[in-house]
C-alpha positions as CSV (number, residue, x, y, z in Angstrom):
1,X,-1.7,-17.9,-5.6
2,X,-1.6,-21.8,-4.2
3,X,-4.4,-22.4,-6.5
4,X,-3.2,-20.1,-9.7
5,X,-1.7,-21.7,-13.3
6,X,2.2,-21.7,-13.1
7,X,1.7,-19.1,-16.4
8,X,-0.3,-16.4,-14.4
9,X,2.2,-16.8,-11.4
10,X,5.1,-15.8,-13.8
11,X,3.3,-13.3,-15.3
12,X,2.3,-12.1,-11.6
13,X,6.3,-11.7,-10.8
14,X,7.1,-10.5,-13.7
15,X,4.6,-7.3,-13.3
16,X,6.4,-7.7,-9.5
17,X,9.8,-7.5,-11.3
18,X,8.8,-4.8,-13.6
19,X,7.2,-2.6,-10.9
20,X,10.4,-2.8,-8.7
21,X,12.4,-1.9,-11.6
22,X,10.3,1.2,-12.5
23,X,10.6,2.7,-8.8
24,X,14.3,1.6,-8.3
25,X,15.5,3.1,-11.5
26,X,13.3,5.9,-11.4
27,X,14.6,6.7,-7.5
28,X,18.5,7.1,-9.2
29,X,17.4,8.8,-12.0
30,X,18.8,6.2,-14.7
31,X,14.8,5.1,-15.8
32,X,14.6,4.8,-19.7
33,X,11.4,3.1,-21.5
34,X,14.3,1.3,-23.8
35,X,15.9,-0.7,-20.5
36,X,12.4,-1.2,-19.2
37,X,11.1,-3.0,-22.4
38,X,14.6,-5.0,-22.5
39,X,13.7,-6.0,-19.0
40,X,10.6,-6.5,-19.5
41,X,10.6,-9.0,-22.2
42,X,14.3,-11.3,-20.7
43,X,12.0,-11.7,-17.2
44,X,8.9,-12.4,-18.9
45,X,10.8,-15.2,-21.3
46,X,12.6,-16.6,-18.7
47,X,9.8,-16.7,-16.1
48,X,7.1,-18.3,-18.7
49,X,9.9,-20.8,-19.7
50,X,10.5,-22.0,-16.2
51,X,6.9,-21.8,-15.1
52,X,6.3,-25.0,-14.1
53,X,9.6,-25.8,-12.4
54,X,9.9,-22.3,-10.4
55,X,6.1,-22.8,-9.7
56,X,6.9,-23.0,-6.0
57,X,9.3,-20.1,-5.8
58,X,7.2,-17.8,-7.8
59,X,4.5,-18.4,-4.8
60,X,7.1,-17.5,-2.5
61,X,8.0,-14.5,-4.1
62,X,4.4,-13.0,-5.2
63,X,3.6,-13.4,-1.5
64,X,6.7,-11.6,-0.4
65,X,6.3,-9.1,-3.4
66,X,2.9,-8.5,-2.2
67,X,3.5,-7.8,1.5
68,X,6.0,-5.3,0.8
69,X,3.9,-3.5,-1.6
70,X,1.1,-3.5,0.6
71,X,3.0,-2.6,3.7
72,X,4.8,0.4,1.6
73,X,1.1,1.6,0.4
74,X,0.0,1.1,4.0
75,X,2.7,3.8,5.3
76,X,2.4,6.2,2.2
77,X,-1.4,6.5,2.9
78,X,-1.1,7.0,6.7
79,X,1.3,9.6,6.2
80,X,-1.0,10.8,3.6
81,X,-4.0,11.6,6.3
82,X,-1.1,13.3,8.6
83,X,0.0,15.2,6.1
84,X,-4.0,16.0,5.2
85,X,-4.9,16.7,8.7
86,X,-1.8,19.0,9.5
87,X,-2.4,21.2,6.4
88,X,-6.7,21.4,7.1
89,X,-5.4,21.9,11.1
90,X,-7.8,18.9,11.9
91,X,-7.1,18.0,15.0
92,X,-8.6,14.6,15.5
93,X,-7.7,13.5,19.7
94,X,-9.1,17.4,20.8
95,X,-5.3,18.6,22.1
96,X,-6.6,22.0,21.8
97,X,-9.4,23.8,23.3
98,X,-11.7,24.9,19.9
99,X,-14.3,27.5,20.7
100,X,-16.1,25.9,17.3
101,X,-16.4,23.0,18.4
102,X,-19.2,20.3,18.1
103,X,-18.4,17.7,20.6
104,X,-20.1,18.1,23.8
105,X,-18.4,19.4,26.9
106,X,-18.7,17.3,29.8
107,X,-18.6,20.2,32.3
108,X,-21.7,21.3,30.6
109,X,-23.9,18.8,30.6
110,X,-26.1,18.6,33.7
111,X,-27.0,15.8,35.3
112,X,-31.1,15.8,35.2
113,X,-30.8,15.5,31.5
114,X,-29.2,12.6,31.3
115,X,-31.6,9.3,31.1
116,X,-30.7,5.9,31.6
117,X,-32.5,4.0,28.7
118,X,-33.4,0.1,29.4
């Protein structure tokens, strides 16, 4: 973003702004397209007006913008492969004994057919 015009820096916080909006609104219930446009176009206005002298705090703000996002999509997929795994009862560390299973059992392995290879 260091490198980025000051235009496509506001237009990077406004789709910030406008993304935060949408899931804060949406989480209370009070979401209508109507506020969204009005937002939509006062942030975009303002931001492209003051592009050049909010340059540096635009930077700031897409870089906190996009921490949060990505650290919010980093738990919601995580918990997405729990969720996944509990329902297809994978179990992935081998808690439980599994008569189907294909990983080898140590006990069973004997010794003469194991190889050292150089």
């Amino acid at each position: 973003m260091e490198l980025s015009s000051p235009r496509f820096k506001a237009m990077a916080v406004t789709a910030g702004f406008s993304l935060w909006f949408f899931i804060i609104s949406s989480a209370t219930g009070l979401f209508s397209f109507e506020a969204f446009a009005i937002f939509v176009a006062i942030t975009i206005s303002i931001t492209q007006i003051f592009a050049f002298k909010l340059s540096k705090a635009l930077d700031i703000f897409a870089i906190i913008n996009t921490k949060i996002f990505l650290g919010i999509l980093f738990i919601f997929v995580v918990s997405l492969y729990g969720i996944f795994f509990k329902v297809l009862h994978i179990d992935l560390l081998r808690l439980k004994k599994q008569g189907t299973s294909y990983w080898l059992d140590a006990d069973k392995i004997k010794h003469s057919t194991i190889f050292k290879q150089y």
